[in-house]
N, CA, C and O atoms as a CHARMM CRD file, in Angstrom:
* protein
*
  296
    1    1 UNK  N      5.35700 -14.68700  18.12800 PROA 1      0.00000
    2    1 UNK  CA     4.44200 -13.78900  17.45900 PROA 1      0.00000
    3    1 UNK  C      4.79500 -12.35700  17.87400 PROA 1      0.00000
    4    1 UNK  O      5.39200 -12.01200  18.89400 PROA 1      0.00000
    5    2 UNK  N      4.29700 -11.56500  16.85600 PROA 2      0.00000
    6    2 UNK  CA     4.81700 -10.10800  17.20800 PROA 2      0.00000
    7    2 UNK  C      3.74900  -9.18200  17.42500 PROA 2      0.00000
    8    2 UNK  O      2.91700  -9.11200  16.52000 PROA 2      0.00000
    9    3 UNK  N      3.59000  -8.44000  18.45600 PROA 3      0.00000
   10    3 UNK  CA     2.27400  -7.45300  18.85700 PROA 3      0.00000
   11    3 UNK  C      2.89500  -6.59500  18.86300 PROA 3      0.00000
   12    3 UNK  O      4.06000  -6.44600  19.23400 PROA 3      0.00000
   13    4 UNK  N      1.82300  -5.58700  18.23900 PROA 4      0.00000
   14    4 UNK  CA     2.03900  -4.03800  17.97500 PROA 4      0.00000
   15    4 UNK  C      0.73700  -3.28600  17.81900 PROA 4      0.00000
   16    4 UNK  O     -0.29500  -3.44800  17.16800 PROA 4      0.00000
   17    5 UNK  N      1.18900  -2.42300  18.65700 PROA 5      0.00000
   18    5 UNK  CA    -0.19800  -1.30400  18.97900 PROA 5      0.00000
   19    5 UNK  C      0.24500  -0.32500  17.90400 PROA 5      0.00000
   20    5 UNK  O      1.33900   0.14700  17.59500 PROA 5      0.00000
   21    6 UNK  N     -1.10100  -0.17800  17.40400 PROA 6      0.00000
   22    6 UNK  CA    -1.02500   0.69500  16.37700 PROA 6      0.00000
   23    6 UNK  C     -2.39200   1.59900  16.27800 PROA 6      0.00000
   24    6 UNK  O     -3.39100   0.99900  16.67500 PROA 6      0.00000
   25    7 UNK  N     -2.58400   2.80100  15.86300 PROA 7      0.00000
   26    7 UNK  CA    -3.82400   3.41000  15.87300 PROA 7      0.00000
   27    7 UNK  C     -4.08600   4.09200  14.53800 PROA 7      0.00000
   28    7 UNK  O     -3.28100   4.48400  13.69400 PROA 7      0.00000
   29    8 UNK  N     -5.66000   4.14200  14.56500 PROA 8      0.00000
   30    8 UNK  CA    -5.87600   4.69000  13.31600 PROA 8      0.00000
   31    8 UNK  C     -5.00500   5.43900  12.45400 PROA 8      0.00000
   32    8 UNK  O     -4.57000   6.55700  12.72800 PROA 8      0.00000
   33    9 UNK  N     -4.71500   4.66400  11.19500 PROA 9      0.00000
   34    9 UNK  CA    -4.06500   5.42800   9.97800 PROA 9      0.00000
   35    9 UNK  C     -2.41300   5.28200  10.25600 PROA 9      0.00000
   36    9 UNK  O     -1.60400   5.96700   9.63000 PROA 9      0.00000
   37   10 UNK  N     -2.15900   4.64800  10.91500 PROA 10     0.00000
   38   10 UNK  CA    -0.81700   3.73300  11.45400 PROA 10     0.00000
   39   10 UNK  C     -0.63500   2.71700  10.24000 PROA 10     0.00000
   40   10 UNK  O     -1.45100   2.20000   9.47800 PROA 10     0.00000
   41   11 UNK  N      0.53200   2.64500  10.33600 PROA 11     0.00000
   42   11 UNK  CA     0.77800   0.81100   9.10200 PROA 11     0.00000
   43   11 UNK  C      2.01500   0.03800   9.87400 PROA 11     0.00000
   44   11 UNK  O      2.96800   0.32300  10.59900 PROA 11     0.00000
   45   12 UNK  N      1.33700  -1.24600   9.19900 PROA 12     0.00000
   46   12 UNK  CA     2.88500  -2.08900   9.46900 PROA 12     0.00000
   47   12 UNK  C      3.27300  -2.40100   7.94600 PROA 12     0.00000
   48   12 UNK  O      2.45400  -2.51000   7.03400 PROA 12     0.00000
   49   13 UNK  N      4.60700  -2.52000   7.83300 PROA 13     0.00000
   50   13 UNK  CA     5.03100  -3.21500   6.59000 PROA 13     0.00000
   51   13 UNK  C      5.41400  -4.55000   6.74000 PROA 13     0.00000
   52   13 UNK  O      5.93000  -4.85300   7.81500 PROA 13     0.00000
   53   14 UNK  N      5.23700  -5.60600   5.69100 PROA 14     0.00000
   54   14 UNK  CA     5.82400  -6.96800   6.23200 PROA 14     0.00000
   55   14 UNK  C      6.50200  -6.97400   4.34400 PROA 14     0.00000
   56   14 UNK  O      5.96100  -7.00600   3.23900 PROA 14     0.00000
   57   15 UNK  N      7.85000  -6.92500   4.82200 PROA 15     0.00000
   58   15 UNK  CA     8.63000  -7.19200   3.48300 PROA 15     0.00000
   59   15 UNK  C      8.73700  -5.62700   2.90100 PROA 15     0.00000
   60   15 UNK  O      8.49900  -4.67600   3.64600 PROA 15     0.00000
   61   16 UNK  N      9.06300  -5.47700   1.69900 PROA 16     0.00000
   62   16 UNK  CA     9.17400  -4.54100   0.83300 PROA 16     0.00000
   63   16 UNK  C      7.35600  -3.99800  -0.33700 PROA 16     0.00000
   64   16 UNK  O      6.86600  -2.95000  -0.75800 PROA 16     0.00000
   65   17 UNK  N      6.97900  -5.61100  -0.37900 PROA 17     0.00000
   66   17 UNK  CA     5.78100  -5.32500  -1.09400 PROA 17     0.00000
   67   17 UNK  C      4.17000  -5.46300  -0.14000 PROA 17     0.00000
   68   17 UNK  O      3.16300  -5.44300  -0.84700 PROA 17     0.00000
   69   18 UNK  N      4.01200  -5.56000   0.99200 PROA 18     0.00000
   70   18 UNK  CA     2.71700  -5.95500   2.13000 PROA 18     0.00000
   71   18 UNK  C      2.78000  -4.47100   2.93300 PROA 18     0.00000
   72   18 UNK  O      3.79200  -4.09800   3.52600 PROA 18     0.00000
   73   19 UNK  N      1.74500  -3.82000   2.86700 PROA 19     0.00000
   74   19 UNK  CA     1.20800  -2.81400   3.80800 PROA 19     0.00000
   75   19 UNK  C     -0.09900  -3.24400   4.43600 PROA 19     0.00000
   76   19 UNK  O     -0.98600  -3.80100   3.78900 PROA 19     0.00000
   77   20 UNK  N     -0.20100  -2.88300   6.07700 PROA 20     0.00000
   78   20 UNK  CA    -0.99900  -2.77600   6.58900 PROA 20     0.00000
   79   20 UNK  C     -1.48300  -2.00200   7.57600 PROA 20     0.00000
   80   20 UNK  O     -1.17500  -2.00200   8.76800 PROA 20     0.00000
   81   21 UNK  N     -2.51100  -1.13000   6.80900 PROA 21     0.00000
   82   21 UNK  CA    -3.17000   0.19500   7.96200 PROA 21     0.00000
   83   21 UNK  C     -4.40300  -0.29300   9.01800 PROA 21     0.00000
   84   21 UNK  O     -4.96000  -1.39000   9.05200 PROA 21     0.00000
   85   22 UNK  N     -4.60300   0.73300   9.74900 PROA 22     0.00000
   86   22 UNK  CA    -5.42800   0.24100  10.52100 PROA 22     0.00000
   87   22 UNK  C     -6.79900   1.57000   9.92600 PROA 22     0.00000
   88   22 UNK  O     -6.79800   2.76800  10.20600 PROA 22     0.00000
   89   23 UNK  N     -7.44600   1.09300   9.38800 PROA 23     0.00000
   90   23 UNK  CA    -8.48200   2.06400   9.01100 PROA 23     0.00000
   91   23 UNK  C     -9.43800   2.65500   9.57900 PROA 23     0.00000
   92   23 UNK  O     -9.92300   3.69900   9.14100 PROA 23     0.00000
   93   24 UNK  N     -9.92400   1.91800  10.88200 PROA 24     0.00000
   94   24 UNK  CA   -10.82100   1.88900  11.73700 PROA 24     0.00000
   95   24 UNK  C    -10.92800   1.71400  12.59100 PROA 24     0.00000
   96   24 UNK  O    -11.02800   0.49100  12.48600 PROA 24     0.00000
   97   25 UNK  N    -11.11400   2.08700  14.64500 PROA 25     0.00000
   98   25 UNK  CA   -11.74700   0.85200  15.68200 PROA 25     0.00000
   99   25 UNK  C    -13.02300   1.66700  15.56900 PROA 25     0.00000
  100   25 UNK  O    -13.38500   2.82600  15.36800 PROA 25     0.00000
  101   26 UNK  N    -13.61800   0.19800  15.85600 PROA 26     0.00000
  102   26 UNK  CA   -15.03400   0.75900  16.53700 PROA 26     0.00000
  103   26 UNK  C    -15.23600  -0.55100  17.66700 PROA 26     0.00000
  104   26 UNK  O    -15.49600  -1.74000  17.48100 PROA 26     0.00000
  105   27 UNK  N    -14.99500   0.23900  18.90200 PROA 27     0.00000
  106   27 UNK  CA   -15.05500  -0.75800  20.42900 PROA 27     0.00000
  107   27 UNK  C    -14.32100  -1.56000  19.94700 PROA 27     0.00000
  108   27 UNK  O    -13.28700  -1.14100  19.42800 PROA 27     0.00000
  109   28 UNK  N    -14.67500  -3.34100  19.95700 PROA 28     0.00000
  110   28 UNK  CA   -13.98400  -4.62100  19.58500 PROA 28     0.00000
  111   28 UNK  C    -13.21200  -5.02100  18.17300 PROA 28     0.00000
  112   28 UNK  O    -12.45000  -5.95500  17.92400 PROA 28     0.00000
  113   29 UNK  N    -13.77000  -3.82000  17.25600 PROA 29     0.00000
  114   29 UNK  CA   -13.77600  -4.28100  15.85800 PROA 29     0.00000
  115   29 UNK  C    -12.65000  -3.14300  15.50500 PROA 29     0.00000
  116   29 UNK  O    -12.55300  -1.95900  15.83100 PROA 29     0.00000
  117   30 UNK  N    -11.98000  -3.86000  14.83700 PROA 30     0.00000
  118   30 UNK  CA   -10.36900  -3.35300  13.70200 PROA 30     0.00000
  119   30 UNK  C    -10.78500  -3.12200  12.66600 PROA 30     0.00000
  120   30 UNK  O    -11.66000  -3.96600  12.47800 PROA 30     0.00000
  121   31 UNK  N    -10.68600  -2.19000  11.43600 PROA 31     0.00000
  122   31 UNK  CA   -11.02400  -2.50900   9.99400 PROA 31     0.00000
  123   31 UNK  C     -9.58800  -2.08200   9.40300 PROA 31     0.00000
  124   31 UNK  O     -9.08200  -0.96300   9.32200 PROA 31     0.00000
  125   32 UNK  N     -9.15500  -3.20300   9.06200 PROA 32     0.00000
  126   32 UNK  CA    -7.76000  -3.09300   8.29600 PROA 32     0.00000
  127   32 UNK  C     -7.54100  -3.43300   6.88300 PROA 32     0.00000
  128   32 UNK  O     -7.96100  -4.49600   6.42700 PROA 32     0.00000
  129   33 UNK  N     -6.86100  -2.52500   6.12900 PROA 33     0.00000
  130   33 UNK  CA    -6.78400  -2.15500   4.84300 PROA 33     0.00000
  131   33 UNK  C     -5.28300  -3.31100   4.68200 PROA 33     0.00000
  132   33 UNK  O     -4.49900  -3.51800   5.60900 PROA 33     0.00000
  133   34 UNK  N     -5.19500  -3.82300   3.53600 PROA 34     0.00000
  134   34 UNK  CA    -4.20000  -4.84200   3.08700 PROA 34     0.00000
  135   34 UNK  C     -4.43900  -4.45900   1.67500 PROA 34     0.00000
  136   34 UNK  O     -5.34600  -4.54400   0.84700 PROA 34     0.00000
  137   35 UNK  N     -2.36200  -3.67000   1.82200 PROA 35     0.00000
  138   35 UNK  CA    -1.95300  -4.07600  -0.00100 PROA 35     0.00000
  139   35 UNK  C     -0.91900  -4.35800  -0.20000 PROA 35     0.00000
  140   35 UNK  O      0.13800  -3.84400   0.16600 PROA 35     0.00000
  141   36 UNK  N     -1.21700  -5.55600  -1.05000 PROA 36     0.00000
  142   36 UNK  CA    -0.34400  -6.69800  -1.40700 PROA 36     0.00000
  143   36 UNK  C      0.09100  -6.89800  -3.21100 PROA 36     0.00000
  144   36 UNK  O     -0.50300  -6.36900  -4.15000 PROA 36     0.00000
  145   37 UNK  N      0.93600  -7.54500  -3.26400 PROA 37     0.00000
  146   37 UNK  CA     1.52400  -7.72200  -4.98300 PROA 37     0.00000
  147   37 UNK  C     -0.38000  -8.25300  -5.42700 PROA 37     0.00000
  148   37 UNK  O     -1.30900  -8.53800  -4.67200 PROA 37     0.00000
  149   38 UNK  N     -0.32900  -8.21000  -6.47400 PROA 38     0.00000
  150   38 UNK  CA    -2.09800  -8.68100  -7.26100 PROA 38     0.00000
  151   38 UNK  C     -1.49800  -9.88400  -7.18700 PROA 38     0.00000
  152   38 UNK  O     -2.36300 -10.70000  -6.87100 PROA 38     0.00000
  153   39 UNK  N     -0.32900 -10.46400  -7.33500 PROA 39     0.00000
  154   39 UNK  CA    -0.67600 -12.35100  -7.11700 PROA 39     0.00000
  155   39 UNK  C     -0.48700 -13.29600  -6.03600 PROA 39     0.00000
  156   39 UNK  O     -0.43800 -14.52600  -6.05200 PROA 39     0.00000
  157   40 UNK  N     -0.37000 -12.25300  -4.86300 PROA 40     0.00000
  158   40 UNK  CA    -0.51100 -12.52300  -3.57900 PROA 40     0.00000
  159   40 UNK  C     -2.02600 -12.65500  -3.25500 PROA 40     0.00000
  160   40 UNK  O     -2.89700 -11.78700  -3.31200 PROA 40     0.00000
  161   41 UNK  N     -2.13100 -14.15200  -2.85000 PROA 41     0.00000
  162   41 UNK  CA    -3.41200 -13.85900  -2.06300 PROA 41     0.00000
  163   41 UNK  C     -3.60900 -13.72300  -0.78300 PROA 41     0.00000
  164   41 UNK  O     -2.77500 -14.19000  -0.00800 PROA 41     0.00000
  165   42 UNK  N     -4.69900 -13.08600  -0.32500 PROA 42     0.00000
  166   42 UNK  CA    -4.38000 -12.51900   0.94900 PROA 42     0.00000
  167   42 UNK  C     -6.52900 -12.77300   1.59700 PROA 42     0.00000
  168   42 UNK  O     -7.44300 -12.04800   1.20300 PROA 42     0.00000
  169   43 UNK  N     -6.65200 -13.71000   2.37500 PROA 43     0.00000
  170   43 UNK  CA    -7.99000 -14.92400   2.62700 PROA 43     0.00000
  171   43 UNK  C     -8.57100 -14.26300   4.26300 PROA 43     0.00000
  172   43 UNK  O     -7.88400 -14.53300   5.24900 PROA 43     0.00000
  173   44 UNK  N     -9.12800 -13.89000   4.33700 PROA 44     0.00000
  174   44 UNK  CA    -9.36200 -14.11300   6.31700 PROA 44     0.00000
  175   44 UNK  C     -9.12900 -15.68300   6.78700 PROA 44     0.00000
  176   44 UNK  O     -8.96100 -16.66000   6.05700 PROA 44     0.00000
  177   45 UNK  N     -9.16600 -15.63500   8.00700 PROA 45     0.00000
  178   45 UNK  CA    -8.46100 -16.95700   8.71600 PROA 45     0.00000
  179   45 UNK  C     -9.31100 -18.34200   8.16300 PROA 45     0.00000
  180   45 UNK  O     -9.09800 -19.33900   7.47300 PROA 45     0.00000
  181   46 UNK  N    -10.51300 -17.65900   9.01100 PROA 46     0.00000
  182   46 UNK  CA   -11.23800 -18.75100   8.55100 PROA 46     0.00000
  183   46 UNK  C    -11.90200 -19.31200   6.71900 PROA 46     0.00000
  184   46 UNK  O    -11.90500 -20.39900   6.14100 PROA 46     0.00000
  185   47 UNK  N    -12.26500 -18.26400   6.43000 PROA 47     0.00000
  186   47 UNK  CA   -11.94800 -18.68200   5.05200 PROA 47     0.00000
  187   47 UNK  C    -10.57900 -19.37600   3.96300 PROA 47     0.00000
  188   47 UNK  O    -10.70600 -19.92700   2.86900 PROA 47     0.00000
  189   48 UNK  N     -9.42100 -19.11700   4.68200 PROA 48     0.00000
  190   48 UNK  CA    -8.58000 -19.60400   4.52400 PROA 48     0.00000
  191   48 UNK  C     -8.72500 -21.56300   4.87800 PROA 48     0.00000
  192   48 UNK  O     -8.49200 -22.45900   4.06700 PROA 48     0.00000
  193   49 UNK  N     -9.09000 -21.68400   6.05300 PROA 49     0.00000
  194   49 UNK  CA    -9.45900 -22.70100   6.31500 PROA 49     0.00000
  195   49 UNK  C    -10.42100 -23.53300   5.61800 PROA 49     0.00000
  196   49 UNK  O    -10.00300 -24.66500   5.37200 PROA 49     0.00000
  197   50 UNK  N    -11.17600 -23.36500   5.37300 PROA 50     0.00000
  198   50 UNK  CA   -12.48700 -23.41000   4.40700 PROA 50     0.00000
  199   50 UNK  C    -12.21000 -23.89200   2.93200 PROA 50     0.00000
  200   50 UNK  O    -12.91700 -24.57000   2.18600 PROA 50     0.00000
  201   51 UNK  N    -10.73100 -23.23200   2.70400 PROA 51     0.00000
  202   51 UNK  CA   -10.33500 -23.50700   1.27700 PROA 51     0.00000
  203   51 UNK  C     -9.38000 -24.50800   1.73100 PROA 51     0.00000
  204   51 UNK  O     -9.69600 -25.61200   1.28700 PROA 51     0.00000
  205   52 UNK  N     -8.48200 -24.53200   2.34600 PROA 52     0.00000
  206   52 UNK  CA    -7.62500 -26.10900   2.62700 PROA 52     0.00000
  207   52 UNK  C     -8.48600 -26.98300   2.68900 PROA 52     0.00000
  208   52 UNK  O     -8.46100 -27.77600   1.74800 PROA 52     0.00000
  209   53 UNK  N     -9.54600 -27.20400   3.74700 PROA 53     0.00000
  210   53 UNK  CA   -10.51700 -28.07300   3.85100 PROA 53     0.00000
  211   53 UNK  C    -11.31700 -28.75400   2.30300 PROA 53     0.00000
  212   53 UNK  O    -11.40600 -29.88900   1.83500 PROA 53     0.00000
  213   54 UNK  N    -11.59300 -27.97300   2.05400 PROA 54     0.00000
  214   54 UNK  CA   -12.21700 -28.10900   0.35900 PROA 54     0.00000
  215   54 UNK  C    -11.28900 -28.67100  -0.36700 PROA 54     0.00000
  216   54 UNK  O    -11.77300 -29.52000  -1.11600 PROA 54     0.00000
  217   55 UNK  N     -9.75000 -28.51100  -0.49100 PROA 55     0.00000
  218   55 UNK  CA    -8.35700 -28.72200  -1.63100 PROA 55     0.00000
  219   55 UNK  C     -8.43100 -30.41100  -0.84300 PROA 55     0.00000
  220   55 UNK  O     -8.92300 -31.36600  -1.44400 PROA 55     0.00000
  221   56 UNK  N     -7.96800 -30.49700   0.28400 PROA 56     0.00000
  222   56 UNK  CA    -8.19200 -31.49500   0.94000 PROA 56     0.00000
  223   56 UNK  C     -9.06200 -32.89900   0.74900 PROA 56     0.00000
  224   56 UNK  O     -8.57800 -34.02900   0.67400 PROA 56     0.00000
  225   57 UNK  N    -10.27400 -32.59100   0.69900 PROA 57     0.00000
  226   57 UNK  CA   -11.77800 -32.99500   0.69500 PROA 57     0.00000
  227   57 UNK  C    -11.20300 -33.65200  -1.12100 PROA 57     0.00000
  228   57 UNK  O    -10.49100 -34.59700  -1.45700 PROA 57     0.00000
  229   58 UNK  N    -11.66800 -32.98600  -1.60800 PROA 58     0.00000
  230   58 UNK  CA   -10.88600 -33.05800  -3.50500 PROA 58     0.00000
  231   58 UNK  C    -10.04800 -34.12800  -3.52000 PROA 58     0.00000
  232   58 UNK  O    -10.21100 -35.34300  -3.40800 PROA 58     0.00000
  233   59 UNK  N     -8.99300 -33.31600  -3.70500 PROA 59     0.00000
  234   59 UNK  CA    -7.80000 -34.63700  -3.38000 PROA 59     0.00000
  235   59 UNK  C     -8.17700 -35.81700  -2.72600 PROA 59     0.00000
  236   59 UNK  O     -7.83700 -36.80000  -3.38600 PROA 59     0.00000
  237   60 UNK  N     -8.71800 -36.07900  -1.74100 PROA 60     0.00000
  238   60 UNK  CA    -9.34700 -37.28900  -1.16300 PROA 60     0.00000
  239   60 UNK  C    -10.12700 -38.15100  -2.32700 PROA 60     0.00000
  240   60 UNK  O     -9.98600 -39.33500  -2.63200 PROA 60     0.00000
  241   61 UNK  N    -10.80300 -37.37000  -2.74800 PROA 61     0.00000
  242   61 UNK  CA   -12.15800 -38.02100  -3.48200 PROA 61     0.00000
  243   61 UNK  C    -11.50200 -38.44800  -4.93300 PROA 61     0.00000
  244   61 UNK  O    -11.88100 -39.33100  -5.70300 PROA 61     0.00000
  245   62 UNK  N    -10.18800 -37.36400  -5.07800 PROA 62     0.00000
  246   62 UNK  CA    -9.60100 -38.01700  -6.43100 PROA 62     0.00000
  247   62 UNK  C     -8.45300 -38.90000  -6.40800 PROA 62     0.00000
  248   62 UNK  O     -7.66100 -38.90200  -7.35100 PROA 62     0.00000
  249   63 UNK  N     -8.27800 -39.79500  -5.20800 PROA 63     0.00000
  250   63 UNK  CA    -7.44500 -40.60900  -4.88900 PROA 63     0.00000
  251   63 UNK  C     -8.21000 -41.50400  -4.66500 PROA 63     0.00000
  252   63 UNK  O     -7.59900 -42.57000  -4.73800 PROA 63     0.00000
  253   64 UNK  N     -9.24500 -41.64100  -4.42500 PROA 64     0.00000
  254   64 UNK  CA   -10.26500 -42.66400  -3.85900 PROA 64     0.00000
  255   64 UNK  C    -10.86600 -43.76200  -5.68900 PROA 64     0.00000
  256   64 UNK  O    -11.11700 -44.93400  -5.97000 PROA 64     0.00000
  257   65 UNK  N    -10.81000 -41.97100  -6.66700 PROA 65     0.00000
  258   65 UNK  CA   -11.55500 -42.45700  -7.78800 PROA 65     0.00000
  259   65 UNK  C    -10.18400 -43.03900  -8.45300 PROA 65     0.00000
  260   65 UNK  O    -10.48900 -44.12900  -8.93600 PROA 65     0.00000
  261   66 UNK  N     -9.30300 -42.86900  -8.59900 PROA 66     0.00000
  262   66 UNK  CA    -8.19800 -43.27700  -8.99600 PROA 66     0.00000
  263   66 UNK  C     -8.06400 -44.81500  -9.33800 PROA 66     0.00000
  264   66 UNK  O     -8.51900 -45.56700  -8.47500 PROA 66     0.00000
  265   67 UNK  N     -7.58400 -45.32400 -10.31400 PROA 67     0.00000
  266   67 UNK  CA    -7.05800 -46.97800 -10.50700 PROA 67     0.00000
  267   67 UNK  C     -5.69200 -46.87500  -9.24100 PROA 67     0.00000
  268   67 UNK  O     -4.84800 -46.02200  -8.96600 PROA 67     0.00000
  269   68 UNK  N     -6.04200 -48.22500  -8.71600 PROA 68     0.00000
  270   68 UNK  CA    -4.53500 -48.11500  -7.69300 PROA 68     0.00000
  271   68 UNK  C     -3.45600 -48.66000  -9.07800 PROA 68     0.00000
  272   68 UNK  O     -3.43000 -49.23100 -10.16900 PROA 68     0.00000
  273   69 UNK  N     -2.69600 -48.00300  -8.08300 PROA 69     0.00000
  274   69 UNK  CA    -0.97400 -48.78200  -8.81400 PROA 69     0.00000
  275   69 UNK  C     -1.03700 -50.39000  -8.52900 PROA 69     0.00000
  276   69 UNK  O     -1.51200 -51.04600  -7.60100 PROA 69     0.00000
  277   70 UNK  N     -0.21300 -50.80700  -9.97100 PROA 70     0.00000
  278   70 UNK  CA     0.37000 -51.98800  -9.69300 PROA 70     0.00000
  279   70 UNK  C      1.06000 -52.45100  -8.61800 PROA 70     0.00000
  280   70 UNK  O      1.76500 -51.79900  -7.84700 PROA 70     0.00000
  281   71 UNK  N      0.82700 -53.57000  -8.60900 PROA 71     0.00000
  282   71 UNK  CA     2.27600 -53.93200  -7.13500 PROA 71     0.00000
  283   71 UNK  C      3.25600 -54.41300  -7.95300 PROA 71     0.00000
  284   71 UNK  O      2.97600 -55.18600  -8.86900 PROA 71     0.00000
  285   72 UNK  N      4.34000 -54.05900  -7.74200 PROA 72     0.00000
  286   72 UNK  CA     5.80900 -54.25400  -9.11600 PROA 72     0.00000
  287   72 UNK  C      6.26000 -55.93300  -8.51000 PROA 72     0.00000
  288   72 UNK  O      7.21800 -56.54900  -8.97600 PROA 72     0.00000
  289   73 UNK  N      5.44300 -56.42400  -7.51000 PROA 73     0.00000
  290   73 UNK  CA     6.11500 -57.05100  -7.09000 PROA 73     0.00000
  291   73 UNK  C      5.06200 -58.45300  -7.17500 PROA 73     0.00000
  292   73 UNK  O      5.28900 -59.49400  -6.55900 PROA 73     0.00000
  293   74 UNK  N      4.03800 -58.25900  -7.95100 PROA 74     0.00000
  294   74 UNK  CA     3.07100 -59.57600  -8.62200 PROA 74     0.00000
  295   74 UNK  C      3.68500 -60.21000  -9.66700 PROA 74     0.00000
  296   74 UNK  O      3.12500 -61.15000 -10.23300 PROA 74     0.00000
């Protein structure tokens, strides 16, 4: 992983098309600005999580409702 101190109104670039400033501290808290291509999505962590979990969950339930396969071998 890569750490970098950066201070207000600082950026990192990741690639040619991802900027990221640091807009804000206040004490513990970062407020960081992210711009990305419009069909990049770009989630906080845990919400990120939240949505695998859910795609996950789905898929489960539509494998469950599913007719099984034949056995080729009846």
């Amino acid at each position: 992983m890569l750490t970098l101190t950066r201070k207000i109104g600082q950026k990192i670039r990741i690639g040619d098309d991802i900027e990221i400033v640091v807009r804000e501290i206040r004490g513990r808290q970062v407020r960081l600005g992210i711009s990305a291509p419009q069909g990049l999505s770009v989630y906080r962590e845990e919400l990120y999580q939240q949505i695998l979990k859910e795609k996950n969950e789905a898929a489960a339930a539509a494998g469950s409702d599913a007719e099984p396969e034949p056995d080729p071998t009846e």
